[in-house]
Structure formats: C-alpha cells, structure tokens
C-alpha positions as CSV (number, residue, x, y, z in Angstrom):
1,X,208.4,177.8,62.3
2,X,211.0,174.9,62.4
3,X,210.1,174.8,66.0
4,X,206.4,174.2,65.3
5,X,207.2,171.7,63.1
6,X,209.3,169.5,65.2
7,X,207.0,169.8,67.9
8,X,203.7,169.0,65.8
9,X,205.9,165.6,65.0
10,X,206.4,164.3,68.4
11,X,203.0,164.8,68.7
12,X,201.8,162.8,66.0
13,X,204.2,160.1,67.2
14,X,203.0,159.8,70.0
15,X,199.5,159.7,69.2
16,X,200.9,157.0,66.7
17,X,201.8,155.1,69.9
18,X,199.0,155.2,72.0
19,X,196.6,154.1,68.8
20,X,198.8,150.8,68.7
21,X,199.8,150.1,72.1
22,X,196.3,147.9,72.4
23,X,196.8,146.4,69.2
24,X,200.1,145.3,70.6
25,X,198.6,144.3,73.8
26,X,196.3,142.3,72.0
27,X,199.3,140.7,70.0
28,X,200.8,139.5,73.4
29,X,197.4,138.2,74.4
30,X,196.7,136.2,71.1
31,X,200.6,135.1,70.8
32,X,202.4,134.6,73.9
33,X,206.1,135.4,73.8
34,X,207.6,132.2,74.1
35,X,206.7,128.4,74.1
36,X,208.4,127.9,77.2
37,X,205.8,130.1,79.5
38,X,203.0,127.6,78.0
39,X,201.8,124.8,80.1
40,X,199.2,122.3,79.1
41,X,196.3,121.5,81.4
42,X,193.0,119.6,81.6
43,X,189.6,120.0,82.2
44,X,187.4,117.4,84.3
45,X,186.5,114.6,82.3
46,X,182.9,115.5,80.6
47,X,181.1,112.5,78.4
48,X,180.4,114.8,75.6
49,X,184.0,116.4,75.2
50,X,186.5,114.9,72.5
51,X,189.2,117.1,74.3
52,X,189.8,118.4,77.5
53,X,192.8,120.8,77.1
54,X,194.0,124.0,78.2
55,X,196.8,125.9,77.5
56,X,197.9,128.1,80.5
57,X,199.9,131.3,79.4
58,X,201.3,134.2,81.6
59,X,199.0,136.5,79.8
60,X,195.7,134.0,79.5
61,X,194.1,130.4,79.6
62,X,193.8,129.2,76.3
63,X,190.7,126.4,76.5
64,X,191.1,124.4,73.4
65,X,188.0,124.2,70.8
66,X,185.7,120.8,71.0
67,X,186.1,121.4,74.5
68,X,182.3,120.6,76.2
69,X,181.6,122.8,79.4
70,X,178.2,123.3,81.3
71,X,176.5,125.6,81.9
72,X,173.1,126.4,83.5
73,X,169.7,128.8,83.2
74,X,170.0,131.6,85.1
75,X,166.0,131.8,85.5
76,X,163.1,129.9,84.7
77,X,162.7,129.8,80.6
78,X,159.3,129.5,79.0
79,X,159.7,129.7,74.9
80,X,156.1,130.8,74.7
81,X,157.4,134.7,76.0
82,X,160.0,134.7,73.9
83,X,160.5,136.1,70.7
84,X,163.5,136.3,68.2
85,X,166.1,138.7,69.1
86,X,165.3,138.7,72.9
87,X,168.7,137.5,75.0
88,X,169.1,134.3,77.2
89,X,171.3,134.7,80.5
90,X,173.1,131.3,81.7
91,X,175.1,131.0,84.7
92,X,178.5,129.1,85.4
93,X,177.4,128.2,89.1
94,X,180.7,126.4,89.4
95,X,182.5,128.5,87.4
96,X,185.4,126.5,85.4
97,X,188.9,125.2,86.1
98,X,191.4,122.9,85.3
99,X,192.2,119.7,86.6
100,X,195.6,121.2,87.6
101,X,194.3,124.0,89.6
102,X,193.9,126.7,87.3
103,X,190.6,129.5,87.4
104,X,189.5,129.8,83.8
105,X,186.6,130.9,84.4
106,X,185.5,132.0,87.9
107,X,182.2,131.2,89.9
108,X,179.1,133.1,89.3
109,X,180.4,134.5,85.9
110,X,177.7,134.4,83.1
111,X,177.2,133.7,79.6
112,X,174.5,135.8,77.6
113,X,173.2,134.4,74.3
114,X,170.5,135.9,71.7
115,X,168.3,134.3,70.4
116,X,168.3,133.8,66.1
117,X,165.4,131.8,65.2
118,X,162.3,130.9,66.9
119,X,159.6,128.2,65.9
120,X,156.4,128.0,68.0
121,X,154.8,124.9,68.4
122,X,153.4,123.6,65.5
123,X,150.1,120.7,64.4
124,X,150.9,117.2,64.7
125,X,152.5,118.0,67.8
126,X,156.2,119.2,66.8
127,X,157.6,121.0,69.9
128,X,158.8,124.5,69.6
129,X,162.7,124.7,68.2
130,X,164.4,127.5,70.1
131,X,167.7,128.7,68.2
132,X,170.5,130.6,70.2
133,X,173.8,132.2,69.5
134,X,176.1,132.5,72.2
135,X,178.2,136.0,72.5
136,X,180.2,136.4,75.4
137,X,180.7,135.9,79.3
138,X,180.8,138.7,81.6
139,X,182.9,137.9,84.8
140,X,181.7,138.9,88.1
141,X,184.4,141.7,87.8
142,X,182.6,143.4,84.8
143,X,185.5,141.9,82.1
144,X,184.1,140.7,79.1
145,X,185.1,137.8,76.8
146,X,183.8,136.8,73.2
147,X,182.7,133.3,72.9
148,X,182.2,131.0,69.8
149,X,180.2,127.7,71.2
150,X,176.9,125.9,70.4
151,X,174.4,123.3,71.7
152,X,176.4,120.1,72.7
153,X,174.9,116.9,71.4
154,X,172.7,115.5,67.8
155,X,170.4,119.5,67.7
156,X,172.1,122.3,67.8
157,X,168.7,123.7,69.3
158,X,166.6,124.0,72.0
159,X,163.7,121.2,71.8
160,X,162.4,119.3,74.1
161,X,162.6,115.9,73.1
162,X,160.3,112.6,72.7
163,X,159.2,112.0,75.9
164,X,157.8,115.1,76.8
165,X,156.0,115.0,73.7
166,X,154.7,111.4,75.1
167,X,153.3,112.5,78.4
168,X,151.5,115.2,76.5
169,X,150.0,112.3,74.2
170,X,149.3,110.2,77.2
171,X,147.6,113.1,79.2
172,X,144.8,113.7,76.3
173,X,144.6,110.2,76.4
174,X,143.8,110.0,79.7
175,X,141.3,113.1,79.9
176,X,139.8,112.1,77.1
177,X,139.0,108.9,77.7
178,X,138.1,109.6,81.4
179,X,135.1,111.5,79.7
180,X,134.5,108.9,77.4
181,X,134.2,106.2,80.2
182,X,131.7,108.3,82.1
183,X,129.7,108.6,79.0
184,X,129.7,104.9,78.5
185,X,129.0,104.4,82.0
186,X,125.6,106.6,81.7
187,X,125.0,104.7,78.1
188,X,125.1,101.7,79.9
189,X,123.0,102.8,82.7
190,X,120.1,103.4,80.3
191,X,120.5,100.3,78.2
192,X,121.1,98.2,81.4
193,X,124.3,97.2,81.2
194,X,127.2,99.3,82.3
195,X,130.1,97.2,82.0
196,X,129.5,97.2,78.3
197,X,129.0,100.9,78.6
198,X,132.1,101.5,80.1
199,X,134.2,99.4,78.1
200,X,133.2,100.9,75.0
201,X,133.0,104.7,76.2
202,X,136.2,103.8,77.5
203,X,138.0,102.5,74.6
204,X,136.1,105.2,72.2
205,X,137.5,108.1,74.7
206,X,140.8,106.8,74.9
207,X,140.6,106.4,70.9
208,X,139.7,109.8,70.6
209,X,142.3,111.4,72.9
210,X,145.2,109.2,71.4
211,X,144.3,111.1,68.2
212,X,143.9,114.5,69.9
213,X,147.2,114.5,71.2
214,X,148.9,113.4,68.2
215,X,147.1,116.2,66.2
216,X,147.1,118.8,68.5
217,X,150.1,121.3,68.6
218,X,153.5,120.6,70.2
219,X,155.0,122.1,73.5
220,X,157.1,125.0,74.0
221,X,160.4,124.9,75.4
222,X,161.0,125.0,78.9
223,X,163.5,124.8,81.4
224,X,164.1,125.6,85.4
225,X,166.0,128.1,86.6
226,X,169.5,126.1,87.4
227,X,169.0,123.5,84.6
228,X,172.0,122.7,82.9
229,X,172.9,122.4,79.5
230,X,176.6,121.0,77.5
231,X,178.4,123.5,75.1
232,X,180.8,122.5,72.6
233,X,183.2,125.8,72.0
234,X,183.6,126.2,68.2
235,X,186.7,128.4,68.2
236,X,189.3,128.7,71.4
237,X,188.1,129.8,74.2
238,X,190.7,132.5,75.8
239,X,190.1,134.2,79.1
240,X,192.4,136.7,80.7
241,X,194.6,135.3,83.9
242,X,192.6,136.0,87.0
C-alpha cells in the first residue's frame, strides 16, 4: 500500500512538470534571462514609423510597437465578393529584417487578417469601408505568431480615397455628355444649326452626368495582387530566432 502511494506521487509530479514546462518556456520567451544577452537594432527607415527598434534576444526578436512595416496582397481583392467574417491573406515578399542584419521575419511568410465590418458602397457616392483585424503570421516553416497591428496612416480602413471617387465622377461626365452632344448635334441638324446644337446638348449632357456621378453609389474596394499596404503594430511584435 505505502508502495502505491509513493509511486502514485512521482507520478503526479511529474505530470506537474510536464503541464508547466511550456508555461516556463513561454516565461523565457516573454522575459529573457538577462539584460546583457539584449541587443538593440533597427529597422530600415519607413516615412510612417515613429520608431524603428528591435530588441534582439537569444530566445526571440522583440520588434518594438509603433513600428510601421509593409506588407502586400497576396491576390487580387475585390470588396464586392466579400463579406464580413471572410479572411484576407497578405504577403511579406521581402520578408523583414533589421538594419543590423537580423531575420525577423523571413521572406514569403504571410500575414492573415479577418475581416470585422464591411460597408458596401453607398448613394452620393461614398466608397465601400472595408474593416480588418489582423491575427497572426504563419512562416514558411508552418510556425505561427500572434500579431496586434492596424491600418497605417489618418483611416484605420480600407477605402479607396478621393481620386478614385473623381475619375468615377469624371467618367459619367464624360458618357453622359457624349450622348448629350450627339443629341444636340441631331437637334441642331433639324433646326439648322448644329453648333448651337452641340453646344447645348453638350453642356446639358455634361450637366447631367456631373450629377449622376455624384449621386450615384460609390466604389468598392480594390486592390492588385502585390499592392502594398503600411501597418503600424499596436503591441510588440515578437518572433522566435530563426
């Protein structure tokens, strides 16, 4: 009996042991050992990063938040086939080091994102808002790493911007009033005189396709397969060493 008793302990122990041997792992990996093994490095220069440090451990690279890194569609995007829920693959075709020499993040890794909120184009033409939530990278090894980032710059969105929503105006204008000059043409045809006819079929047309683009609904997001967009990471950014 004693003997069952005793053995029945070590086994518990060392079932104790194996349950926190990754917590303590994961200990190391959060806290390395000693200040001394830590040296800082830097990222290339970006336009849209505030920082550009990296803290190089013998366990893992510690890539500082506010740090801005770019990344890139991994296929052609098209909001309009999209729905909320559905998940967005991005590519680092460069991967990601440091100035210093250091692989943070290796070429051809990718970063997968969901997306949270959807808004399809709307009247008066206001451009679909695409919003995404960034979840982890998966390196070309299979290892997998949480990531806490969003959309670099003044929207946190996806959204094409004023000048695409300009060229869409200008098209209708042009159509439009293409139509409207041919009608004026034929008006002036059959009151015998077509410049007049043309000049004011043109200027109603263009009038009227002006106003039909502004009305009409906005444009869905899109984006080319290779297109690259700035993240801003939100919390530190650690990667195991390669």
């Amino acid at each position: 009996m004693l003997f069952k008793k005793f053995f029945a302990a070590i086994l518990a122990t060392l079932f104790t042991f194996t349950l926190s041997a990754p917590a303590v792992f994961a200990q190391e990996f959060e806290n390395p050992p000693s200040d001394n093994e830590v040296t800082v490095e830097h990222l290339m220069p970006n336009k849209y990063s505030k920082v550009n440090l990296v803290k190089v451990t013998e366990f893992s690279n510690i890539v500082q938040k506010e740090n801005v890194i770019e990344i890139s569609f991994a296929q052609n995007f098209n909001s309009k086939y999209y729905k909320e829920g559905d998940f967005v693959q991005f590519e680092f075709l460069e991967g990601l080091a440091t100035q210093e020499g250091t692989c943070v993040i290796p070429k051809g890794s990718s970063l997968i994102a969901k997306i949270v909120k959807i808004k399809k184009p709307r009247w008066f033409s206001r451009n679909a808002i695409v919003c995404i939530n960034f979840s982890h990278i998966i390196f070309p090894d299979g290892k997998n790493v949480p990531i806490v980032a969003k959309i670099s710059g003044k929207k946190d969105y996806l959204q094409l911007g004023g000048k695409d929503t300009a060229k869409k105006i200008a098209a209708y204008t042009l159509s439009i009033g293409g139509v409207g000059t041919g009608l004026g043409a034929a008006i002036g045809v059959a009151g015998g005189n077509v410049i007049t006819g043309v000049i004011i079929g043109g200027s109603i047309g263009g009038g009227v396709g002006l106003l039909t683009g502004i009305v009409s609904p906005g444009l869905h997001y899109k984006a080319k397969k290779g297109q690259k967009l700035p993240i801003v990471l939100e919390e530190n950014l650690k990667t195991p060493k390669l």
